[in-house]
C-alpha positions in Angstrom: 42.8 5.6 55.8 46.3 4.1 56.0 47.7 4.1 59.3 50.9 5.0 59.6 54.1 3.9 62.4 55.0 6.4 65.2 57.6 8.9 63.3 61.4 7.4 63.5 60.2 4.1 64.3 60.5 0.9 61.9 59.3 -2.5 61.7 61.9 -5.5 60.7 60.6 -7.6 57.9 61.8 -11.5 57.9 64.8 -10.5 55.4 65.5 -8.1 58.1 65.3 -10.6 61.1 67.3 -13.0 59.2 70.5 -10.4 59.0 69.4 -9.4 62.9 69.6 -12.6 64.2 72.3 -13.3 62.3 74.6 -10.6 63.9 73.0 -11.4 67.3 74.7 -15.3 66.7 77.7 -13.9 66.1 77.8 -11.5 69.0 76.7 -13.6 71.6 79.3 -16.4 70.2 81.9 -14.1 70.9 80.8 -13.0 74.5 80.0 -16.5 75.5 83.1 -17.9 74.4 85.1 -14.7 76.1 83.1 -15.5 79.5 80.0 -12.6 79.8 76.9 -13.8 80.9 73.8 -12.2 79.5 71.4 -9.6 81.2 68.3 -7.9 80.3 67.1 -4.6 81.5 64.1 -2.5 81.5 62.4 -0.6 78.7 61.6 2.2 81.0 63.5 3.8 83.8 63.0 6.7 86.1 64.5 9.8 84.5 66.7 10.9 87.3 69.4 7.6 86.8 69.8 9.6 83.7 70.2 13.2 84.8 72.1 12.2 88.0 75.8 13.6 88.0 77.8 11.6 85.6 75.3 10.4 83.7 74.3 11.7 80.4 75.4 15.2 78.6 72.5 18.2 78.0 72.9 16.7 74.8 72.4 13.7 75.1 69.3 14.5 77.9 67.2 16.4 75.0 66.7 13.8 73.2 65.4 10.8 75.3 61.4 10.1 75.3 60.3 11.6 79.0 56.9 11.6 80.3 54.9 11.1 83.6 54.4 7.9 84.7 50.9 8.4 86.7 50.0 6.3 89.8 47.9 6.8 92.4 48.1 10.4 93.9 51.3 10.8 92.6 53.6 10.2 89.3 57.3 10.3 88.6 59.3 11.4 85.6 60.4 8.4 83.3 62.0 7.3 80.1 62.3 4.8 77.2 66.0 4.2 78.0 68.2 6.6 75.9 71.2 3.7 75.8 72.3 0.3 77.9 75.5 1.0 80.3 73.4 2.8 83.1 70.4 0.6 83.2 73.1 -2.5 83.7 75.4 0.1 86.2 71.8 0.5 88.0 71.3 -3.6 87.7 74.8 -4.2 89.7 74.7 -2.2 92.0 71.2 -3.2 93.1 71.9 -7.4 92.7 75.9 -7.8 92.3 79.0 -7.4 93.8 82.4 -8.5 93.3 83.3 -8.9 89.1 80.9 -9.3 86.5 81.4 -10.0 83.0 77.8 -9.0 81.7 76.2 -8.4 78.0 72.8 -7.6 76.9 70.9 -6.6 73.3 68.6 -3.4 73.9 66.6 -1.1 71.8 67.3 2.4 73.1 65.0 5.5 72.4 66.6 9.2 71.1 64.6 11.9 69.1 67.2 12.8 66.7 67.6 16.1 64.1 67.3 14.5 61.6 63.7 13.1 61.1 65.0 10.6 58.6 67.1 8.8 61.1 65.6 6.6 63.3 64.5 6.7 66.7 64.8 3.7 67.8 67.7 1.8 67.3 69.2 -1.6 69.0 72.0 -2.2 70.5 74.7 -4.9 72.0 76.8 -4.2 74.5 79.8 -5.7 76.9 80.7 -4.3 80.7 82.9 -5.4 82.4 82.3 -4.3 86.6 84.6 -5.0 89.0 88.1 -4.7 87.4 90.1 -1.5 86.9 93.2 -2.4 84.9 94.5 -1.9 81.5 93.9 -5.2 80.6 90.5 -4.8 81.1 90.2 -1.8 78.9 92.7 -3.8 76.3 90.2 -6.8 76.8 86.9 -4.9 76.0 88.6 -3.0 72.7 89.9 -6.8 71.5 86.6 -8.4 72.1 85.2 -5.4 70.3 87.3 -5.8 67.3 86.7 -9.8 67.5 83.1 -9.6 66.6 83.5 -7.0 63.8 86.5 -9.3 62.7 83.8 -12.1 62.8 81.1 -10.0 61.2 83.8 -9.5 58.3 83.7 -6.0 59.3 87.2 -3.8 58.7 87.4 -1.4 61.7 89.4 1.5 62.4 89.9 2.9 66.6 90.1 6.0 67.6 91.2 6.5 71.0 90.9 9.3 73.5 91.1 9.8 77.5 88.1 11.4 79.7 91.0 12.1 82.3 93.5 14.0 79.6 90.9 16.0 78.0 89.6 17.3 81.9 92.9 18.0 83.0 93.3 20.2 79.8 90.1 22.4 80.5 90.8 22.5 84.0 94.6 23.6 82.8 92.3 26.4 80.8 91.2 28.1 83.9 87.6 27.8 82.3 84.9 29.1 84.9 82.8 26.1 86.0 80.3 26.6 83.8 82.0 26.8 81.0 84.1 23.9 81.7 81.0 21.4 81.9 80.1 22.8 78.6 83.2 22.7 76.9 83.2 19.1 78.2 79.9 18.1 77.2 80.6 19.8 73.4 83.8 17.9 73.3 81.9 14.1 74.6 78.8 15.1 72.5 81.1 14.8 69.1 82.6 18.5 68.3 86.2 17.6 67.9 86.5 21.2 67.3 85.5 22.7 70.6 89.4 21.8 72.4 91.1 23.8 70.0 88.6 26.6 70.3 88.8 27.0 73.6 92.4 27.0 73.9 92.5 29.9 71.3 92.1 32.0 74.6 95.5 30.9 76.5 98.0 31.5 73.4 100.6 30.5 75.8 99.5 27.1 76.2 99.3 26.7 72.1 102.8 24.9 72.7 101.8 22.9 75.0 98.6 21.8 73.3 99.1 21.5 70.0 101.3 18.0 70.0 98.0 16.6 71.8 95.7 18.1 69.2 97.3 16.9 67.1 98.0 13.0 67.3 95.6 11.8 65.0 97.8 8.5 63.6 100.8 8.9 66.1 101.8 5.8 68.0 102.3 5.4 71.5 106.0 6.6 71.1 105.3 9.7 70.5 102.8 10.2 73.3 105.6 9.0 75.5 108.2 11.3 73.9 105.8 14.5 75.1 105.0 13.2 78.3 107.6 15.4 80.4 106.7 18.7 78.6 102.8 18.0 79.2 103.6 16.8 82.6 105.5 20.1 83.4 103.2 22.3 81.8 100.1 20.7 83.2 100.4 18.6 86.3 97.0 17.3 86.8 97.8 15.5 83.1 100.4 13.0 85.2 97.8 10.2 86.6 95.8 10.1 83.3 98.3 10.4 81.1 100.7 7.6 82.5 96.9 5.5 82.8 96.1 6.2 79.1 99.7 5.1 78.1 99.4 1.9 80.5 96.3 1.0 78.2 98.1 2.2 74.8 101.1 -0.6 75.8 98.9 -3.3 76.0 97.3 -2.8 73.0 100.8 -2.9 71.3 101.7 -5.8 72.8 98.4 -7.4 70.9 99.7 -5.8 67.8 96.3 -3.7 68.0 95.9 -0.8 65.2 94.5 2.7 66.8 94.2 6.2 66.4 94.9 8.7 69.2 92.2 11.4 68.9 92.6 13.7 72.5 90.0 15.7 71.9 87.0 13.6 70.5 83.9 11.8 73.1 81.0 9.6 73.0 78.6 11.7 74.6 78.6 10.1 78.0 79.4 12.0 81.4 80.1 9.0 83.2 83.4 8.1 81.1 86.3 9.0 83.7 89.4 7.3 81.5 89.9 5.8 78.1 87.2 6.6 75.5 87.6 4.3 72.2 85.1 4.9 69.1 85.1 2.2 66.3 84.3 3.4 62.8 83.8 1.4 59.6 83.3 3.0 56.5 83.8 6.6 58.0 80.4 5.5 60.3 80.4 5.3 63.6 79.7 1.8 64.3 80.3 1.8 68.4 82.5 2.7 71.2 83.2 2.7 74.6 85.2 3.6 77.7 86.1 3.3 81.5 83.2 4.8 84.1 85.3 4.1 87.1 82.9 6.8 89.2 79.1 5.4 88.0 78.7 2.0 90.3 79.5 4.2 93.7 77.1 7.2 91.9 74.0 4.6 92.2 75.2 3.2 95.5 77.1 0.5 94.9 80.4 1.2 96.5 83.8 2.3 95.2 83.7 -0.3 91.6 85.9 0.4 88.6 84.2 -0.6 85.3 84.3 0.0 81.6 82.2 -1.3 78.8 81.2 -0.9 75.3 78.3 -0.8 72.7 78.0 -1.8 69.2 75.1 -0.6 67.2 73.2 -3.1 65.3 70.9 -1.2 62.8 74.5 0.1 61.6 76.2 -3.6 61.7 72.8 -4.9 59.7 73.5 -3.0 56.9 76.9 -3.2 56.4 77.5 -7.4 57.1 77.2 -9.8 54.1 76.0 -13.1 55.4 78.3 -16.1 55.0 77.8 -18.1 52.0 77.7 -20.9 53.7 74.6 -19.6 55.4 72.2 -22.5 54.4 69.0 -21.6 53.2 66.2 -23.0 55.2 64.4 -26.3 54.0 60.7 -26.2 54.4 58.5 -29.3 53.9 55.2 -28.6 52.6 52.5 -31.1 54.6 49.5 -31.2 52.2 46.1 -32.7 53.6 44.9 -34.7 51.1 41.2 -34.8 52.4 39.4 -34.2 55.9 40.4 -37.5 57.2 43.6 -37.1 56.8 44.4 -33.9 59.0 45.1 -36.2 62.5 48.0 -38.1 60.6 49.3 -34.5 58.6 49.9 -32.7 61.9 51.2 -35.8 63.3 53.9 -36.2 60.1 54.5 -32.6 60.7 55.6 -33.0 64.4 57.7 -35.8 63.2 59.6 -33.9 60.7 60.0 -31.4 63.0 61.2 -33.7 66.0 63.5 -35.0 63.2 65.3 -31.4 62.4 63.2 -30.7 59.6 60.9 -27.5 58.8 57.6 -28.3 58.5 54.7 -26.5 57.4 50.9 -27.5 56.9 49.8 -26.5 53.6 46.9 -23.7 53.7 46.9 -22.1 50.3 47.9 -24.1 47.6 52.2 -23.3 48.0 54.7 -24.7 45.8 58.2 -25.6 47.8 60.8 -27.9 46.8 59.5 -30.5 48.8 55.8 -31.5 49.2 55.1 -34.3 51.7 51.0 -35.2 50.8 49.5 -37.3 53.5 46.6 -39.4 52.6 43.9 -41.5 54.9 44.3 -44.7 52.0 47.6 -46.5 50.9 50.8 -45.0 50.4 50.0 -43.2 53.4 52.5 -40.6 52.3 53.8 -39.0 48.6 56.2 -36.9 49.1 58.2 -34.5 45.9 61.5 -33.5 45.7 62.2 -30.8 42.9 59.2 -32.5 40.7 59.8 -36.4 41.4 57.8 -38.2 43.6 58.2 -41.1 45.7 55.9 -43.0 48.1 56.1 -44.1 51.7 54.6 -46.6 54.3 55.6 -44.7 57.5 56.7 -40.9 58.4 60.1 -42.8 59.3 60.7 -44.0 55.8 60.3 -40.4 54.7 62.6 -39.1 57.0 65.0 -41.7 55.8 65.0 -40.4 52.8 65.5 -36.5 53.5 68.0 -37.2 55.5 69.8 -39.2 53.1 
């Protein structure tokens, strides 16, 4: 009987590592060179960091991997992380202070609806913890775009505000209840669910519609509606004039964007600018500022924002560089039992030298054959069918690397 992998999960092949580490290079290039230093979380986590207030949506919630983690006379309620901020939130505020530029890679764990789709998936992401400015939005959304630029990947931003689109339900005079769920349907992906809602307050439609509806307007035009929307709706003052202090700086960089009000990313803990990056009409990553998630998990009053790009996404869509050399190997044939001491000796060489080198096992055919022998010429190596003979491993190496 053929045994099958666990539903939703996949292996990655070498062909499939190559492209991985390939977009891991370039990712990590980019955060290096930008200042992050890398971090690495657990695979599992107590559940609660994830149903704590400001965590995760219902949505979200129901589909992370959950299951008792028995010790001794008791157990607690754990999970294959669902995704990376709050794992590195929970990091912080347990080991850090002051600002931290941090990344990480992660596979994350989600049942999803579709049974086709997979159910785990990896993951790199940037945070920034410590700094509350626009810049520091504007910085996350460039570095973003600077690794997809790098990747060769054309991407399109779509921008939205966790403080606007609260101060709009809250303007609503939605019950409680139905103000969480209108927010979680809204941050969960229904772009819908705003203008649904505010079907029920006609005489708001005025007041609402411009917002609804500044898909491809620039920042002009935001700031040409901000004293209606600030005399209609107070509350939409602070993070309107904080969405627009964001929306300048981007302009200033000669950043392209979107404004999309009422469209999330399926994460409670975003309290200002939300920003989604799609490539080929596929979500591709996103991000925001989670100003209120450091303090949630004890770690004092600490702004921060931060973003996530998905790699089984990236994989498929990046070509690799022509210029990507194809890797070399150096076939070490034993000749007879004799001769083994000096092949894996020959082989360390090469290797010490830059070279790969492999001991022959079955019989292989590469473009290069180095055959090591216990008599004189100690070595024959072959080069696309033309062989040449050697007194030493260092001659040899002479000659590869001429």
């Amino acid at each position: 009987m053929k045994i099958q992998r666990c539903k939703g999960m996949r292996d990655l092949s070498p062909a499939d590592m190559k492209v991985f580490r390939y977009v891991q290079g370039v990712y990590r290039d980019s955060f290096i060179k930008w200042g992050y230093r890398e971090v690495m979380t657990p695979t599992i986590e107590y559940l609660h960091l994830f149903t704590s207030a400001g965590t995760l949506t219902p949505g979200m919630l129901g589909k992370v991997y959950s299951f008792l983690d028995w010790d001794g006379w008791s157990g607690e309620r754990i999970v294959l992380r669902p995704e990376g901020t709050i794992p590195v939130a929970r990091m912080y505020s347990d080991k850090m202070h002051g600002l931290a530029r941090l990344y990480y890679t992660a596979n994350v764990f989600r049942f999803e609806q579709n049974e086709n789709d997979n159910r785990e998936v990896w993951q790199c992401g940037a945070e920034i913890i410590g700094a509350g400015s626009a810049i520091a939005d504007a910085e996350l959304i460039v570095l973003s775009l600077d690794i997809l630029k790098n990747l060769g990947i054309n991407t399109e931003i779509r921008l939205s505000h966790a403080g606007l689109i609260n101060a709009l339900l809250t303007k609503l005079g939605l019950s409680q209840e139905e103000h969480h769920k209108t927010y979680d349907k809204i941050l969960d992906g229904d772009t819908g669910a705003l203008a649904d809602i505010s079907k029920q307050s006609p005489e708001l439609g005025d007041t609402l519609l411009p917002l609804l509806n500044l898909k491809g307007q620039s920042t002009a035009f935001l700031k040409n509606q901000q004293a209606l929307l600030c005399h209609n709706i107070p509350d939409i003052k602070k993070p309107l004039d904080d969405f627009i202090k964001t929306l300048a700086v981007l302009d200033e960089l000669g950043v392209k964007y979107q404004i999309n009000i009422a469209s999330g990313a399926g994460f409670e803990y975003y309290t200002g600018v939300i920003f989604q990056l799609y490539a080929n009409k596929q979500k591709i990553g996103g991000g925001g500022r989670y100003d209120a998630l450091i303090k949630s998990m004890g770690g004092g009053d600490t702004p921060a924002s931060g973003f996530a790009l998905y790699l089984d996404r990236l994989m498929k869509m990046v070509k690799m560089r022509d210029s990507t050399p194809e890797e070399k190997i150096i076939l070490v044939k034993v000749s007879s039992a004799d001769a083994v001491k000096e092949a894996f000796k020959a082989a360390d060489a090469l290797r010490q030298a830059g070279f790969i080198a492999e001991i022959d096992l079955d019989g292989q055919k590469p473009e290069l054959v180095l055959e090591v022998k216990s008599g004189t010429p100690a070595f024959v190596f072959t080069i696309n069918g033309k062989s040449q003979q050697a007194k030493t491993i260092a001659d040899v190496i002479k000659v590869l690397e001429g």
